[in-house]
C-alpha positions in Angstrom: 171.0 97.7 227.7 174.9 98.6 229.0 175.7 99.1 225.2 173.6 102.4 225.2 175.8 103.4 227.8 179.2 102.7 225.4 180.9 105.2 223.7 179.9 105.5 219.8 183.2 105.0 218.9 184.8 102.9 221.2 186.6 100.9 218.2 188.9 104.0 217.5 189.8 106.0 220.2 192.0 108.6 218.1 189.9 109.1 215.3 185.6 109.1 214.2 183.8 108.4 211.0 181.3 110.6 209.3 178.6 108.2 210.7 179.5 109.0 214.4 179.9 112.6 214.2 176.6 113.2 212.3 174.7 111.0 214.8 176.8 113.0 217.7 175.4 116.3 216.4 172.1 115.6 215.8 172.2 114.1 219.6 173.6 117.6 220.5 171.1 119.4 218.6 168.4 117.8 219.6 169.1 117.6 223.7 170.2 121.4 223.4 166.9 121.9 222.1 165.0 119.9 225.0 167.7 122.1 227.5 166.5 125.2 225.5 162.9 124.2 225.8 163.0 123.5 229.7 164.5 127.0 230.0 161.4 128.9 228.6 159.3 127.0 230.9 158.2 129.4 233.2 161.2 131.8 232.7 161.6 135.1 231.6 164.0 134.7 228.5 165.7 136.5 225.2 165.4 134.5 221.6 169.3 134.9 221.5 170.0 133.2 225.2 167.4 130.1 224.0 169.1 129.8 220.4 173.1 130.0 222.1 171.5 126.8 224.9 170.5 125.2 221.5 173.4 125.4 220.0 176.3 124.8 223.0 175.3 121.4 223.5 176.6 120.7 219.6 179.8 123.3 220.0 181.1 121.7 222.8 181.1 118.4 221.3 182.5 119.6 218.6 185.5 120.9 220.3 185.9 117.6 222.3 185.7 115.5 219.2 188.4 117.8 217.3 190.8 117.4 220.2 190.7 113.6 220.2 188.8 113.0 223.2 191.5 114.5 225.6 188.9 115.9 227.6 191.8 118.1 229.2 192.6 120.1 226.3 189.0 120.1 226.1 188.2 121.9 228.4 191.1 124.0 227.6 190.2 125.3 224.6 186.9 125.3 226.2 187.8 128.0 228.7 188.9 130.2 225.8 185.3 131.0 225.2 184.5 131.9 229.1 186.4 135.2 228.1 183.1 136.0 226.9 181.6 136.2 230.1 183.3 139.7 230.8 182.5 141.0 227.5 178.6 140.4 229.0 176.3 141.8 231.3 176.1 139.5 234.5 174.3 136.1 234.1 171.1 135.0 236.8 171.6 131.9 238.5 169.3 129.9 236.1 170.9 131.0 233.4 174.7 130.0 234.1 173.6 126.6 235.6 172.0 126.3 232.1 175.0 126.9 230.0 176.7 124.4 232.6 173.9 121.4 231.8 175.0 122.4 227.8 178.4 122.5 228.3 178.1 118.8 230.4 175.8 117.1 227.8 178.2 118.6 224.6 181.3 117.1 227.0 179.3 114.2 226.9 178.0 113.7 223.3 181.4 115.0 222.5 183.1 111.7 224.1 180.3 109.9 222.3 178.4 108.9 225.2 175.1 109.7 224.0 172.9 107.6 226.1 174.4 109.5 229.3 174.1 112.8 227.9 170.2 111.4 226.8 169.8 110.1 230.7 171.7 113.0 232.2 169.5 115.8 230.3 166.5 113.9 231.1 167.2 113.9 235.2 168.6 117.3 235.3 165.5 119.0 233.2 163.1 117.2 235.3 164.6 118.8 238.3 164.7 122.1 236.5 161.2 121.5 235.9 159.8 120.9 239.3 161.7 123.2 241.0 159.9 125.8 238.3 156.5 124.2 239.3 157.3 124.0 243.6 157.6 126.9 245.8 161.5 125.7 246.9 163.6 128.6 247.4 160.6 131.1 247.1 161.1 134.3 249.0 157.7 135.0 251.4 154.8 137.1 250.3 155.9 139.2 253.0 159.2 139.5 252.2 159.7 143.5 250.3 162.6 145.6 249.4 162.2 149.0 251.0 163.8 152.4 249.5 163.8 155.0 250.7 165.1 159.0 250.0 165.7 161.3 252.7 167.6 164.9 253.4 170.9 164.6 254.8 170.2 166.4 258.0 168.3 163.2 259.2 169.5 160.4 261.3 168.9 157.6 259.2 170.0 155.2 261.8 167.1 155.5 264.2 165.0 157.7 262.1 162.3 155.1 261.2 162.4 152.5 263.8 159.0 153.5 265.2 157.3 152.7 262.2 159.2 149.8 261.3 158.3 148.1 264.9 154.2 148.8 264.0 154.4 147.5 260.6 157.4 144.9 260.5 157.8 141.9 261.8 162.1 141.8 260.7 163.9 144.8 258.6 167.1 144.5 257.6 169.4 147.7 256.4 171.1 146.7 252.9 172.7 150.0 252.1 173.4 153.4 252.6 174.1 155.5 249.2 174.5 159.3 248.8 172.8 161.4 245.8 171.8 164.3 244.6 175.2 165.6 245.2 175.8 164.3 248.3 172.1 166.4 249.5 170.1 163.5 250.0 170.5 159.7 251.2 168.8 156.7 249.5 168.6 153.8 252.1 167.7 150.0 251.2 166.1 148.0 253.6 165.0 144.1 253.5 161.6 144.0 255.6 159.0 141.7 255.9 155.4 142.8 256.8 153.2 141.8 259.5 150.1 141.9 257.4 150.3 142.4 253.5 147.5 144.7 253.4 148.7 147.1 255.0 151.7 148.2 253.1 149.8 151.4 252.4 149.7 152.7 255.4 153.4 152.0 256.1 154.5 153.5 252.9 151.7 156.8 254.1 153.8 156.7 257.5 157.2 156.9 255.5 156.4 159.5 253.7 155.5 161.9 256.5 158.6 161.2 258.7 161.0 161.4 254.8 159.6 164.8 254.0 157.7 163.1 250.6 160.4 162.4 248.6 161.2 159.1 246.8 159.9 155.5 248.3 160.0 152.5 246.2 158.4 149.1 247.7 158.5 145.7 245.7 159.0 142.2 245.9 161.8 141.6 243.4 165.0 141.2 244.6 167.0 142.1 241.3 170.0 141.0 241.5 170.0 138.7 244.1 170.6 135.8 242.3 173.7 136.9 239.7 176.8 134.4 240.3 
């Protein structure tokens, strides 16, 4: 059993046969797909994100095979390709701590450890997968992000805290920003409701006291969980 474990070419250190590195990629390949596949499950997701956690797995180790096994120039030539990431539009959460699994099981198929990387991507996906299927981390049903527009002659400290004590149980102000050329004030709020249903009414009491304009209510958190 503690053979699985060995590296597939233990023998030679400094070098690796055809036989190793086609077995190697085809590892890659394969657990990048499984990585890929454990992504989709239950996440929103692009066909180009899916086909680059596919393919990093196998990239990886190819880098660490090229360089010998020094995992230190490695992961040196590695971090050449994080320049990327500020030629990109921020990353979620989910999404970076999925190139990280890729980039671990490449680094380890890459050393030739393949029944690690097979054992590794196993545990890891089956955690990704139950934490998809639990509510862990879920933000209450209660829980709403609040904007809302209104003229620049108004106190926006104080302005709603009457309504906010009859319908909220906790508000939090996010933000203050200026538009319309400095004519009106959008603020952002974090609230939580005291009953669901009536989220109506507080958006009906909003709009009296804000003059009409622009409220926007909603659940999602966007952004909340770029790193």
């Amino acid at each position: 059993m503690s053979e699985l474990f060995n590296s597939v070419y233990m023998e030679s250190a400094s070098a690796f046969s055809i036989t190793s590195f086609v077995f190697c990629t085809l590892a890659s390949l394969i657990l990048g797909w499984f990585v890929a596949w454990t992504y989709m499950y239950r996440n929103n997701y692009s066909k180009g994100f899916v086909g680059t956690l596919f393919l990093l797995p196998a990239m990886v180790q190819m880098v660490i095979m090229l360089v010998n096994g020094n995992v230190g120039a490695g992961v040196a030539v590695m971090g050449a390709f994080s320049l990327v990431r500020f030629r990109s539009v921020p990353g979620s959460a989910k999404e970076i701590s999925s190139i990280f699994l890729a980039m671990a099981i490449g680094l380890a198929s890459g050393m030739g450890y393949i029944g690690f990387a097979v054992v590794f991507a196993i545990i890891i996906c089956g955690v990704m997968v139950g934490l998809n299927l639990s509510r862990f981390g879920e933000v209450g049903e209660q829980i709403r992000l609040l904007k809302i527009t209104i003229p620049e002659n108004l106190d926006y400290s104080t302005i709603f805290d009457d309504i906010f004590d009859q319908y909220l149980s906790s508000y939090q102000m996010m933000r203050v920003k200026t538009t319309n050329m400095g004519s009106l004030f959008r603020l952002e709020y974090t609230i939580e409701l005291k009953d669901q249903n009536q989220e109506k009414q507080l958006i009906d009491a909003l709009r009296c006291r804000n003059g009409n304009l622009e409220i926007i209510c909603g659940r999602s958190l966007s952004g909340k969980e770029e790193l």
